[in-house]
Structures are given as C-alpha cells and as structure tokens.
C-alpha distance (Angstrom), angle and dihedral (degrees) to the residues before:
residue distance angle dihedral
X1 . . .
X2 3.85 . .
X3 3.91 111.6 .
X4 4.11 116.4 -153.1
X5 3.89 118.8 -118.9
X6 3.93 93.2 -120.8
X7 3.69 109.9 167.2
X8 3.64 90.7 -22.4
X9 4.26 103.2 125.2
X10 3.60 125.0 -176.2
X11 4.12 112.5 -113.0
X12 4.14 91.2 -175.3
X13 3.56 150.5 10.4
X14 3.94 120.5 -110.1
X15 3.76 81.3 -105.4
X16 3.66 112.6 49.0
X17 4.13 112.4 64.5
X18 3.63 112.8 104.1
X19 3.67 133.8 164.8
X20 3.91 94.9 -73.3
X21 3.82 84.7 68.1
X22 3.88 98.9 61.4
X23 3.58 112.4 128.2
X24 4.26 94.7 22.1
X25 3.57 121.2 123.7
X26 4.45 108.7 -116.6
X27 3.52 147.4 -174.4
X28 3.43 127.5 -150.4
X29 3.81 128.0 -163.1
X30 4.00 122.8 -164.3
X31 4.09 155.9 83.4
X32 3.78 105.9 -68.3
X33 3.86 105.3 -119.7
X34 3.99 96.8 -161.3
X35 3.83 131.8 15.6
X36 4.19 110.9 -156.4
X37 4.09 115.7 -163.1
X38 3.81 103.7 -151.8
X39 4.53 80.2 160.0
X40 3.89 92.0 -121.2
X41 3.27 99.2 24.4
X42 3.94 125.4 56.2
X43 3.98 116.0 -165.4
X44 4.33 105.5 -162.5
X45 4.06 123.8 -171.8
X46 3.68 108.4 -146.8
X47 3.22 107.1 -163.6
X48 4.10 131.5 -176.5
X49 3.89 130.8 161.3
X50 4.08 90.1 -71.4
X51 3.39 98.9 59.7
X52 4.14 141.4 -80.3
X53 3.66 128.6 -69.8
X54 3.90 122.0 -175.3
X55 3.73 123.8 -123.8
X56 3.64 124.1 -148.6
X57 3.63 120.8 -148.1
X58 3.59 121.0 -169.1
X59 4.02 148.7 119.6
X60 4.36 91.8 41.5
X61 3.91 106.3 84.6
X62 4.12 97.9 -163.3
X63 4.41 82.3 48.5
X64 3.59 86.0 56.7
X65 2.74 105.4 49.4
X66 3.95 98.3 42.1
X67 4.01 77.4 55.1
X68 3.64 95.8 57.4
X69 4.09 90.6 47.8
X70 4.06 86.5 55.0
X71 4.41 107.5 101.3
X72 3.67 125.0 -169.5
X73 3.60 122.3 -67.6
X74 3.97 93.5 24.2
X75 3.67 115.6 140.8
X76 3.19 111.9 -117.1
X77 4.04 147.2 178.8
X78 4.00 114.0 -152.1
X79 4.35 114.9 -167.9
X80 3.86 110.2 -172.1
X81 3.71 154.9 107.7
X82 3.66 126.3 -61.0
X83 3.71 114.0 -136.7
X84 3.61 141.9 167.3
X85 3.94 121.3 -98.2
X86 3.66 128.8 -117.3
X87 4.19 106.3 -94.8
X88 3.47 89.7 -114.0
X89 3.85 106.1 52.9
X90 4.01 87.3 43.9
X91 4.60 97.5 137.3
X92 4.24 90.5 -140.0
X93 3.94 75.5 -167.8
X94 4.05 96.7 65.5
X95 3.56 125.8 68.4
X96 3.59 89.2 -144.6
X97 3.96 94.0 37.6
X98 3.80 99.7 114.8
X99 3.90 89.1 62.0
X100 3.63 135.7 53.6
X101 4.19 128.5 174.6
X102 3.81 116.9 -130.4
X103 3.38 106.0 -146.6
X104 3.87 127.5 -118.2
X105 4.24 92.1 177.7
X106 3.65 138.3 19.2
X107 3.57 127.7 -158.7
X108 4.17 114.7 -166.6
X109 4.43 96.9 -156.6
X110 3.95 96.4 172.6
X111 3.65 137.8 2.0
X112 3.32 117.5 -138.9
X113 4.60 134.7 -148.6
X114 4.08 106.2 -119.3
X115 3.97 99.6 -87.7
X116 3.77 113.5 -116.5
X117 4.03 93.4 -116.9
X118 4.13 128.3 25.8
X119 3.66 107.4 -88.1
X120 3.69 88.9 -152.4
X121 3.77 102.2 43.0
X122 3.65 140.6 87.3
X123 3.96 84.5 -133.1
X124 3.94 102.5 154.1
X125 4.08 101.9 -114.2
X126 4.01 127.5 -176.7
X127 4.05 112.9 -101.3
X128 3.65 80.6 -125.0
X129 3.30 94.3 61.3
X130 3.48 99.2 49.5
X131 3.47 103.4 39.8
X132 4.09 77.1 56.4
X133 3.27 95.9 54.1
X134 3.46 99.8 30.6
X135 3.43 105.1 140.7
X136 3.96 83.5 75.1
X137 3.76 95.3 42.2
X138 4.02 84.3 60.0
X139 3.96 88.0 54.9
X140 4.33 77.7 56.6
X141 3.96 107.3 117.6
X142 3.72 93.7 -131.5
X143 4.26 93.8 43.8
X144 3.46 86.0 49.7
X145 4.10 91.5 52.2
X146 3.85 88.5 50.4
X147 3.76 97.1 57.8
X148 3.20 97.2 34.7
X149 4.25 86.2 55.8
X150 3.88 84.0 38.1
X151 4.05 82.1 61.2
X152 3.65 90.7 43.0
X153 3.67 97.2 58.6
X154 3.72 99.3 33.9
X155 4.58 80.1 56.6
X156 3.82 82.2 50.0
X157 4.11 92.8 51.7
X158 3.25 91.5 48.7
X159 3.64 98.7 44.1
X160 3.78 85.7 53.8
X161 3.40 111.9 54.6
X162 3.45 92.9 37.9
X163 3.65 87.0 59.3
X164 4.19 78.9 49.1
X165 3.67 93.4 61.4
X166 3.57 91.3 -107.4
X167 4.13 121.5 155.3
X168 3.85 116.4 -134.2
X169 3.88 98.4 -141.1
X170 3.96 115.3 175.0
X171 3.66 110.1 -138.9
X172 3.93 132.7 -158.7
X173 3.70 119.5 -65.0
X174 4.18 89.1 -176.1
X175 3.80 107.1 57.0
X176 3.80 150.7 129.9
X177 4.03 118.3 -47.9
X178 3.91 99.2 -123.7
X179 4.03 89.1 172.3
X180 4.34 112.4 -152.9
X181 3.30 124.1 117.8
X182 4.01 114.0 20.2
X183 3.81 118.2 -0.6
X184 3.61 120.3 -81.1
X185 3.84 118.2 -116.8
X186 3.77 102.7 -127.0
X187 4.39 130.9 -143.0
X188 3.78 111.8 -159.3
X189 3.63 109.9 -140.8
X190 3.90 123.2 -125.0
X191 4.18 90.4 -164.3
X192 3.92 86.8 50.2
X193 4.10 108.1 43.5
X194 4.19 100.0 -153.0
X195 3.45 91.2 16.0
X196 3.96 135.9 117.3
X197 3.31 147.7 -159.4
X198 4.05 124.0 -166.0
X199 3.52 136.1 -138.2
X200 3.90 106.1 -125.2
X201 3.89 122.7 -117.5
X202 3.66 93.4 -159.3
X203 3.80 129.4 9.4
X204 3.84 83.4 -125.7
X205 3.47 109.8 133.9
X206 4.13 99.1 37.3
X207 3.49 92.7 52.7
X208 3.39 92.6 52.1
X209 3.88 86.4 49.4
X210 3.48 82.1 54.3
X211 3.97 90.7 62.1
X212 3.74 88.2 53.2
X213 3.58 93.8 52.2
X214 3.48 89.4 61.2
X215 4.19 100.2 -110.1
X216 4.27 85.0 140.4
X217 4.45 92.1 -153.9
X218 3.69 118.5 18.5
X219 3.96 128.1 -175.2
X220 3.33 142.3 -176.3
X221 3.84 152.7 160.7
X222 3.15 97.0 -129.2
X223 4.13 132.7 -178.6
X224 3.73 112.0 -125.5
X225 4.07 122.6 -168.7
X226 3.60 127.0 -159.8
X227 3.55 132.3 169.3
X228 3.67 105.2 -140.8
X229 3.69 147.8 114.7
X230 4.04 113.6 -61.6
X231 3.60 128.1 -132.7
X232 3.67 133.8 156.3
X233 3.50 102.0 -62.9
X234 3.70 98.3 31.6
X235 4.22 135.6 73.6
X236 3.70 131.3 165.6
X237 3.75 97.0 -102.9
X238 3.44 116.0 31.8
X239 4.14 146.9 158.1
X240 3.77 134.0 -96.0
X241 3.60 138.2 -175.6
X242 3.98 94.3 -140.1
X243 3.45 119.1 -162.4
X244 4.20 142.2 175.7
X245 3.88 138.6 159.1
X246 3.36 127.6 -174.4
X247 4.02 123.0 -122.4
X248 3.88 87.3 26.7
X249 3.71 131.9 159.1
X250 3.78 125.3 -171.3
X251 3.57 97.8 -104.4
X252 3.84 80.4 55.3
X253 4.07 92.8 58.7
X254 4.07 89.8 41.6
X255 3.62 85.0 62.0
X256 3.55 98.1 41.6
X257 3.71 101.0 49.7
X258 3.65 98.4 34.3
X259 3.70 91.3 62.1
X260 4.16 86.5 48.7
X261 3.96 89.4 50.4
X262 4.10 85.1 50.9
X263 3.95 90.8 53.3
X264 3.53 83.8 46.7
X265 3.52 99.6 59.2
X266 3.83 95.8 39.4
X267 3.47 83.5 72.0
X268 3.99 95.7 66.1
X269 4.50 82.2 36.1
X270 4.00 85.7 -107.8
X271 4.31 112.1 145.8
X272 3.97 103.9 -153.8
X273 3.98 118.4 -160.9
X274 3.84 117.2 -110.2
X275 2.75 138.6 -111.8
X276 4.03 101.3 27.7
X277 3.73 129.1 -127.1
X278 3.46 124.6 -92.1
X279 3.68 133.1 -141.9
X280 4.14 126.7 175.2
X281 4.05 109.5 -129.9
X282 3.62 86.7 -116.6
X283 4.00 89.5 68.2
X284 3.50 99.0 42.0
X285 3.99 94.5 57.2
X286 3.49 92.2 41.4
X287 4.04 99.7 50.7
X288 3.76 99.8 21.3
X289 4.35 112.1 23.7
X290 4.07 85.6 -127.0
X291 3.58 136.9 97.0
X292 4.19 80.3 -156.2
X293 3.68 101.0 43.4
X294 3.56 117.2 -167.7
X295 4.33 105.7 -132.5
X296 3.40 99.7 -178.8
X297 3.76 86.2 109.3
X298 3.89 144.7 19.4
X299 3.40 122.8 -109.1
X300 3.70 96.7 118.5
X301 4.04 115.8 178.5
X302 3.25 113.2 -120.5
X303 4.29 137.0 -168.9
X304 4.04 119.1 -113.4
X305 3.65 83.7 159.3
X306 4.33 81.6 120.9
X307 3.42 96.4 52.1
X308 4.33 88.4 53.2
X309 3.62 92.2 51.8
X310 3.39 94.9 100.3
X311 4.03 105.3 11.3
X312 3.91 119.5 128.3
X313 3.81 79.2 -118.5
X314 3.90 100.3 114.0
X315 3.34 101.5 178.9
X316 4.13 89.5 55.6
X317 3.71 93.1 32.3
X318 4.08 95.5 54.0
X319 3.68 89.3 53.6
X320 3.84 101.7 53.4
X321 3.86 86.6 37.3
X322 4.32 84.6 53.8
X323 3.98 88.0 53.9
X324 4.22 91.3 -87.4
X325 3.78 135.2 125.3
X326 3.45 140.5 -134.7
X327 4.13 113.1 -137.4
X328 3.30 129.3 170.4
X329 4.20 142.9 154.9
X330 3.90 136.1 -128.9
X331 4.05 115.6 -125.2
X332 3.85 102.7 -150.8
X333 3.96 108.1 -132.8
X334 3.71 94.6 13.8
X335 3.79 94.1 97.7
X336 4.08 90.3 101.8
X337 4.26 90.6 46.5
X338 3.66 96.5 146.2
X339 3.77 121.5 -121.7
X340 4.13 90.3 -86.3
X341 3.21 97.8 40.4
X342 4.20 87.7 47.3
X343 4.16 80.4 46.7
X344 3.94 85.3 54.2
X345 3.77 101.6 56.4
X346 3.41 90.4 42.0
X347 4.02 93.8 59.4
X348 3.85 85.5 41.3
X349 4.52 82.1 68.2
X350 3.65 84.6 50.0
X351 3.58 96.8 52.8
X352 3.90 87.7 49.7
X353 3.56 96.5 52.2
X354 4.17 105.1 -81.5
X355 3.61 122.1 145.3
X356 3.49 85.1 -150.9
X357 4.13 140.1 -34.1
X358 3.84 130.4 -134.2
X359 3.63 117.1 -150.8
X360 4.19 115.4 -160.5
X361 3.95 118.4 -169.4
X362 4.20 130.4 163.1
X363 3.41 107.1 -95.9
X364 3.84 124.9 -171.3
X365 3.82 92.6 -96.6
X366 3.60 92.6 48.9
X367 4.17 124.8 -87.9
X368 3.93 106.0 12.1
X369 4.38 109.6 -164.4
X370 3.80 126.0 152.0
X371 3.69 73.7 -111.6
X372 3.78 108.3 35.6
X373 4.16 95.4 129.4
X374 3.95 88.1 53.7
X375 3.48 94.6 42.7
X376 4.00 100.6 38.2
X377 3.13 138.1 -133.7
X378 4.32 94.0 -96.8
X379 3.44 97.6 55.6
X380 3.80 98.7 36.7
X381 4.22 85.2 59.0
X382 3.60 88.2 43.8
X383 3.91 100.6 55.9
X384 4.14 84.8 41.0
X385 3.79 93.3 53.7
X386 4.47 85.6 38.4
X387 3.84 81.8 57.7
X388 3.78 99.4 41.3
X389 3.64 91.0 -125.9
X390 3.95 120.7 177.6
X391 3.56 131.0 -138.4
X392 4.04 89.9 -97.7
X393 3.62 98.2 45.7
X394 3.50 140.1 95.0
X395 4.34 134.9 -133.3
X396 4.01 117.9 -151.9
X397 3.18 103.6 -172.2
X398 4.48 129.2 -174.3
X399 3.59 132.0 179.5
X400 3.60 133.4 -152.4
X401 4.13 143.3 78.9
X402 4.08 112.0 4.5
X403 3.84 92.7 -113.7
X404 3.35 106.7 31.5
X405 3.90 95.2 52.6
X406 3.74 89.4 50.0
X407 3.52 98.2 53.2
X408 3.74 93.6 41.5
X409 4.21 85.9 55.7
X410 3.73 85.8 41.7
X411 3.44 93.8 63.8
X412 3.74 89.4 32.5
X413 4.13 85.9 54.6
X414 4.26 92.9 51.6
X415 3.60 89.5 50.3
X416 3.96 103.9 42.3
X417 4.07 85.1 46.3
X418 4.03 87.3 57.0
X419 3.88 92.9 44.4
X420 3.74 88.7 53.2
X421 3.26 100.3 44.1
X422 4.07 89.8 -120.0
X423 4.33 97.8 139.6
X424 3.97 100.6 98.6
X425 3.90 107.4 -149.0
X426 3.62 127.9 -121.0
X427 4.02 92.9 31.5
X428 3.19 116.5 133.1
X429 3.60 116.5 -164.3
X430 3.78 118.4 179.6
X431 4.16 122.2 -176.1
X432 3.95 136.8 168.9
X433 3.65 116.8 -133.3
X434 3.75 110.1 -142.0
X435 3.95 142.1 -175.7
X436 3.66 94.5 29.2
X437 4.13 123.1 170.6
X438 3.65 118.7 -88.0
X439 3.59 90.8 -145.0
X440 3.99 142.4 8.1
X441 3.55 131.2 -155.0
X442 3.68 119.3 -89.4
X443 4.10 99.9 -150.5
X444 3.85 90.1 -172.0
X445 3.67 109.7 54.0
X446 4.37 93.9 22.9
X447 3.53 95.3 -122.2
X448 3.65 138.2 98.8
X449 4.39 126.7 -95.6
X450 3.81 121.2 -155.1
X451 3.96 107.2 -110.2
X452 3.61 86.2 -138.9
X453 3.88 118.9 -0.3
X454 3.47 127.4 -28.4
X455 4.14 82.9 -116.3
X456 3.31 99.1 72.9
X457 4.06 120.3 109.0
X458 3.86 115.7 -126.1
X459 3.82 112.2 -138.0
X460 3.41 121.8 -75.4
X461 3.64 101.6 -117.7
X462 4.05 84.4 54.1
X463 3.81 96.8 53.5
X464 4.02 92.1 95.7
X465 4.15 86.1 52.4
X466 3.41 96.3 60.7
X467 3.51 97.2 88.9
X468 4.20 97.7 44.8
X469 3.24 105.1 24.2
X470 4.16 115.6 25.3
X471 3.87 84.5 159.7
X472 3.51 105.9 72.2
X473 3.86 91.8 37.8
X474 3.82 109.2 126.5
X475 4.11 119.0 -154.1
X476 3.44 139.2 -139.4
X477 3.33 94.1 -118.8
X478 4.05 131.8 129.5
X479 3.71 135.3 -168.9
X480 3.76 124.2 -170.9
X481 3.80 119.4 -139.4
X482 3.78 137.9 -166.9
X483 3.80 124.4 -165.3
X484 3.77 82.5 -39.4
X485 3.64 111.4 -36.5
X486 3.51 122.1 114.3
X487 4.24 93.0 -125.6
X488 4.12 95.5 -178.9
X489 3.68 138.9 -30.3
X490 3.50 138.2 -161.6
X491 4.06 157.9 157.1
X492 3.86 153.7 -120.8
X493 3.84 91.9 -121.9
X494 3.46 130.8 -135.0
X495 3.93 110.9 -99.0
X496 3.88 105.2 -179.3
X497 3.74 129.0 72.5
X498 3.55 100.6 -130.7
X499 3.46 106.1 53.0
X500 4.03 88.4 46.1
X501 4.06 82.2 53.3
X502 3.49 86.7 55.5
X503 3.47 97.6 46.4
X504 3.79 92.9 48.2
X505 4.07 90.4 46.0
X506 4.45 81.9 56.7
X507 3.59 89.0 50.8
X508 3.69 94.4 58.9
X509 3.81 94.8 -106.8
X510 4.21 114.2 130.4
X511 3.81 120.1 -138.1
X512 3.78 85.1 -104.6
X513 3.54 93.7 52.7
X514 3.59 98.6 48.2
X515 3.84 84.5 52.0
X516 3.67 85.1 60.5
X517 3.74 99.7 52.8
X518 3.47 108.7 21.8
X519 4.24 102.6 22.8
X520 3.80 93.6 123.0
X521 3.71 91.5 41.0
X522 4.08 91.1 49.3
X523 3.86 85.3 46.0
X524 3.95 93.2 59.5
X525 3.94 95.0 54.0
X526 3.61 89.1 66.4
X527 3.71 98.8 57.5
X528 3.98 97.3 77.3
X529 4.19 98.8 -76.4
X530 3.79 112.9 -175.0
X531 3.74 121.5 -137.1
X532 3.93 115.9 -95.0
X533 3.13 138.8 145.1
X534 4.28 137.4 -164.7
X535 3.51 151.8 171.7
X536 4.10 147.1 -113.6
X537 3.74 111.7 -140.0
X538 4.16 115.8 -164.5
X539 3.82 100.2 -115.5
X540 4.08 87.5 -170.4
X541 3.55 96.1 44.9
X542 4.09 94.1 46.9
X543 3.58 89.6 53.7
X544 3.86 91.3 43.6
X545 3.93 91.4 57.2
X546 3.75 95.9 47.3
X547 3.77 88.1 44.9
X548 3.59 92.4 55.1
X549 3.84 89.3 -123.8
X550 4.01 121.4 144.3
X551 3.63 87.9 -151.1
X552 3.89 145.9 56.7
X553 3.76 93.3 -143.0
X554 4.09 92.8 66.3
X555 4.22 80.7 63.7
X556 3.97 100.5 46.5
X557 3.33 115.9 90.1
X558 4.26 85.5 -144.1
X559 3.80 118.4 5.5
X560 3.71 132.1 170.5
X561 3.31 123.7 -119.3
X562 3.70 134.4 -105.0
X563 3.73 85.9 -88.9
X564 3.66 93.2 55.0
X565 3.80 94.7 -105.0
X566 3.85 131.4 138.1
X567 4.09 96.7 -146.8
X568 4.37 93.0 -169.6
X569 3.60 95.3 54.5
X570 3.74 101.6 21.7
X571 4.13 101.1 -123.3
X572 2.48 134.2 -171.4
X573 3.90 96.5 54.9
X574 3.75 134.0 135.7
X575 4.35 134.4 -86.7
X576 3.40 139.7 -119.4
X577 4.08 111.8 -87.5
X578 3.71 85.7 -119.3
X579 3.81 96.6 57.6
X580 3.83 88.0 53.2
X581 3.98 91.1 51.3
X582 3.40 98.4 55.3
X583 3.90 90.4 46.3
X584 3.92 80.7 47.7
X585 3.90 88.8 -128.8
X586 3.55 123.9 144.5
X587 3.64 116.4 -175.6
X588 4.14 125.6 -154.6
X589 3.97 120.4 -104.6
C-alpha cells in the first residue's frame, strides 16, 4: 500500500553522493530500478534522472523485508546513512559506485504493473512499442541523455543570441493559411462559421514584420507545423531556432550562425573550425548529386563525358552527342570487388534510379569492363587516368541528363560509402551551400516554384533578368549542412513591393491573388522596411547529430510516427458530434 511523502524531503539526487558525503545523514527519492535478495540482506538501485545509487538494507528484519516486497519501477523514498563501499565491490562504471546508503527507513509512494520492456536495459524493443509506452521509454538512460542535451543546447542558444543582442519575440501559433511548400494544417473557427485559421510552417512572414517594425535581430524557438510526408528527420510539428536581423548581408548570417553552431557543439565538448567551407549549389550537384552533400569522405563524381565524345561506346557516345554526360566516381580498394559484389553495386544504381551502371577497373591485360571490347582499350585508360584511379580501385561510371545522373550517383555515393564502411566517425564536417536558383521549373503545371520561398531576394546583379530570363536567376539564399543534413537555411529577403509583385506574378500568383494571401504582408513593404535577411536552424535535427541519433524522433519528447500517429495518446482520433456542430463541420462517411 502507497505511503504519503509527509515531511519526508529529498537531501540528493540518485546521482550526486560521493565520497565527501560518508558519514552524512540522506534521502533519496525515486523508482527502484533493481531489487537483489541476498535473504538478510536486501541490495536496492534507486534510480532518478541523475543517476543510481545503491541502498543497503540490513540488520532491521520488518525493513527487510519491506525491501524484498519493493518491484521495479515502484516509487519509492529511501532515509539512511551514506557510507563507503568495501574496495572490492567499488562499480568503476557509476559515478556514485564507491558509496552506497544503508537504509534506516523506507517509504513505498507508488506501486507500479511490470513495464512491457526493461527500463534499465539495452533490450532491443519495437519503436511501436515505445513510442506506446513512452512514458517509460523517457525513464530510458539514453532518452533521458538526449533531452537533457536537447536542454543543454537550447540554454546555450539562448545564452548566445542574447549575448548577440537578439530579442526573443513569441509569434502567432493561430494565423493566416498562406499555402506553398507543404500543406498547412488547418483550425476551423467557432467565432468565424466557414472560416480558418492555419498553423504556420515557418514564422516567415512575422518575423520579417518584425524587421519592419524596427526590432533590428529577432529570435525565437519557434513551433513549426507541416502536413507532409515523414521520414527520419522530419515530423508534423516540429522546432526551430528562428532567426532575422535587419540590414544583413550573408557574410553577416555566416557569422552569426556559425558562432551558434560552436555553442552548440561545446555542449557535447566538440571544437568546430571557423569559418566553414563554402560550396555554390552548382558544385555540389555536379560532384556530389546533393544540395547537402555529405564531405566526410571522397568519392567525388566526376564528368568523362569528353573522353566519350568520340568512343565506339554508343550507348555513352549518343548521350553526350544528345546534350548528356557521362559521370562517374572511383571507390578506393574496390578494384578486386568480386563478380557479386560488382553485380551488387550495380543493382544499388538501379535502386536509385539508373537505367543501368558500367563499372571500369585495370585488369592484368589492360582495362577490364563488362564492356571493355565496346568501349576500347584507349578510352577505357583515358577515363581511368581522367579519374586518377589506382591500380586497386574501381570506376562506376553512368550516362545521361547533367542532374539527374548526379543525383542518381549521389545517392549511389552515400550508399556505397556505408556498404564499405568508408564514413569515419566523429567527423564533423560543416559547409554553406551558396548561389542557389531562385526558381525551378515546374513541368506539370508550366509555371515556375520558388527553390526556397517566394521571399527570398535574387542577387542584385540578376534583378534586370527577372523579367527574360527567371531561369538563370541565382538567390541569395544559404543552407547550412553537416555530414549531409541540411542543419538550417536561409535568405537576404526581399524588402520592396515591386520586385516581390514580380516575384509573385513568376510564381503563377495574380495581383489579386497575392492580395488575397499576402495583402497585409504587401501592405508592410510600403511603410519604409529595411533590408535583412535570416535563417531557420532544425533544433531536432542539431540535437540529433550531436546525439549521434539517425532520427529526430530519439530527440522529441512525443513524436508521431511515420504514419502520422501519436501511439501514447492515440491521435489522431475522432470528436464528439457536438464539437463538429458548433464548428458547423460535417465530415463524409
């Protein structure tokens, strides 16, 4: 039966007594994470989000056995002694293993039902089970170590951009659907029959409202919604660090967010190099298929597309000669791949979209390929010296469209690197992706999208392009990568009303229509806005990295699953007919 705390106050965490506290009185508050039978004797690990500290129990007959009735997961209050341990049952592994308390009073506060998975353990559990459950899978040593570092470095954001001169400013979490990008999640209003507001996916246009109003360097960390497919690294509600600052250039928002990543990593005792590479969108297609290329290791796809030109290779020829390439990468060491292992790396192209995959490699009659007669013996040594490939190593090479063959190899590279074990751990290797499009062709609907936003300022020198040539117009836009994970990106914004007309008109949207969505936001520009510019940094997927986490879930406290479904408290589900009435909704069987 449950006992009540009364006067009984905790003196330390299940983490904190040392050695210096030998001899003090304590009292210990927590579940009990392991119960040990010795028959007079009764060892207990109290456990709490500090750490674990074992109780001895021993010498009082009704204590023991009170002790030996206790189960894991019972709440539990322990009053006692601390003393020093034997030398030889010292736990190296605990910080709090060369003392234990031997209790003079136990108090039982809750019982608890045997959990469905060891709390303690490393016992491999389904995600659907935990996220079920997951009020125990947060009492889990290592979930508890990633909020706790998710606090850490959210302290440490905070810290620095206060120490910045940047103003925390909270900004609406009902608002206007503006819909681009992912689908809004919409809230029907009870005030406003037919009526709705949105939840925002970005804070985008507020904070740069915030700019006009004259607030100089805004930040928040803000909640973000969007209704979209999940993945590893993305959920329907999620956490930014928002930034913006008003007369900014990009060299301004390197600086800026650089010194936040820094802070960041000091958290986890990681020094990162400053300032961080840079790398113009243009290059990163080309030589790794990403816009977020992971550099932790070579690979680097390169074009041959020259030395095809005129090769008896038709198939490689044709394609340069109908305004393609031919690209390809060397795998160091894989120059002796067997045929099934050759016959594996050539299915992994197919499952990221090749037609098909060559593979070239010396052989000890000169160039061995599954083609080598068709594509002789001169050109196969040229593309192999082109590529500076060694005697052990090994050429895959593709042909087709620019793009598209680079971001089939690209995904070809990431996965051949993780075969073969070539991703060193514990590098950290952080880029900015410059000079991107403002806008790409959207085939299906004949119009142009925004690459990014449709808020973001093209460069200056491409302002008189917009109207003839929107294509080749480059942005002022930024993202921030690390080993392959888009961290953040940003823009200079665009402060004037008629090139954001302009831009709107490009994007398919008339005058009348931009009215509609983005009339208040339109209205703003003309009431003196300065230029500025900012960035949205991934909160979960910063604290994912330096958690050495492959997904965003294992740093939410409660995220859905990749079918959009909260398992603990079972949402989405549906309302009461009554609720829907009064929001005059009626929804189809």
């Amino acid at each position: 039966m449950a006992e009540q705390l009364g006067s009984l106050t905790r003196t330390h965490t299940c983490g904190a007594l040392r050695v210096a506290d030998v001899d003090r009185q304590a009292v210990l508050l927590g579940w009990v994470q392991k119960v040990r039978d010795l028959g007079s004797i009764v060892f207990l690990d109290i456990r709490d989000r500090h750490g674990v500290t074992q109780v001895i129990v021993q010498d009082d007959a009704a204590l023991v056995e009170k002790a030996k009735r206790l189960r894991s997961e019972f709440v539990v209050g322990v009053e006692g002694l601390v003393e020093r341990r034997a030398a030889d049952t010292v736990n190296t592994k605990l910080p709090t293993g060369e003392i234990e308390v031997r209790a003079s009073a136990i108090r039982l506060l809750n019982e608890a039902k045997t959990p469905p998975f060891l709390i303690d353990g490393e016992q491999s559990v389904s995600e659907e089970t935990r996220l079920k459950y997951r009020y125990l899978d947060l009492r889990r040593p290592n979930l508890q170590k990633n909020i706790i570092l998710r606090h850490r470095i959210t302290m440490a954001m905070r810290k620095y951009f206060d120490q910045q001169g940047f103003l925390d400013v909270e900004t609406p979490i009902l608002t206007k659907s503006t819909p681009e990008g992912a689908r809004d999640f919409l809230v029907p209003s009870r005030v406003h029959p037919g009526e709705f507001y949105a939840l925002p996916q970005s804070p985008q246009l507020f904070k740069q409202i915030l700019m006009i109003a004259g607030m100089d360097r805004y930040v928040q960390i803000a909640r973000c919604f969007r209704d979209e497919a999940l993945r590893a690294d993305r959920q329907l509600e999620f956490t930014q660090i928002d930034l913006e600052v008003s007369f900014a250039t990009p060299e301004i928002i390197y600086e800026i967010v650089e010194g936040a990543l820094v802070a960041a990593f000091a958290e986890v005792g990681v020094t990162i190099a400053r300032p961080f590479r840079r790398m113009a969108y243009a290059d990163a297609m080309a030589f790794y298929g990403s816009d977020k290329p992971d550099l932790r290791f070579d690979l680097k796809i390169q074009d041959v597309g020259a030395q095809f030109a005129t090769s008896p290779f038709g198939i490689f020829r044709e394609a340069v000669e109908h305004g393609g390439t031919v690209r390809g990468f060397v795998i160091p060491g894989a120059g002796g791949a067997s045929r099934r292992e050759l016959d594996e790396i050539v299915e992994m192209a197919k499952q990221a979209g090749a037609a098909g995959l060559v593979w070239v490699r010396r052989g000890a009659d000169g160039v061995a390929a599954p083609s080598a007669k068709a594509i002789g013996a001169e050109t196969g040594a040229a593309v192999l010296d082109a590529m500076g490939a060694g005697p052990q190593d090994l050429v895959v090479l593709a042909c087709g469209a620019a793009e598209a063959t680079s971001k089939m190899l690209g995904q070809l590279r990431l996965t051949v690197a993780k075969k073969r074990d070539l991703i060193p751990a514990d590098r950290w290797e952080l880029l900015w992706v410059t000079d991107f499009p403002l806008f790409e062709w959207n085939a299906d609907e004949q119009r142009w999208d925004s690459l990014h936003h449709p808020f973001t300022s093209p460069r200056e020198e491409d302002l008189a392009r917009l109207a003839t040539d929107p294509g080749n117009v480059k942005a002022r836009a930024y993202d921030v990568v690390l080993n392959g994970w888009e961290l953040g990106g940003g823009s200079i914004r665009i402060h004037d009303r008629e090139t954001q007309a302009t831009v709107f008109r490009l994007l398919g949207l008339s005058d009348e229509q931009a009215k509609l969505r983005f009339g208040f936001f339109l209205e703003a520009l003309e009431y003196g806005t300065p230029p500025h510019g900012g960035l949205a940094l991934g909160l979960d997927r910063i604290v994912a990295m330096l958690a050495g986490e492959s997904s965003i879930r294992e740093v939410i406290p409660f995220p859905k699953t990749t079918q959009a479904v909260d398992l603990m408290s079972d949402a989405p589900s549906t309302v009461d007919a009554a609720q829907l009435r009064e929001l005059r909704i009626r929804t189809e069987a």
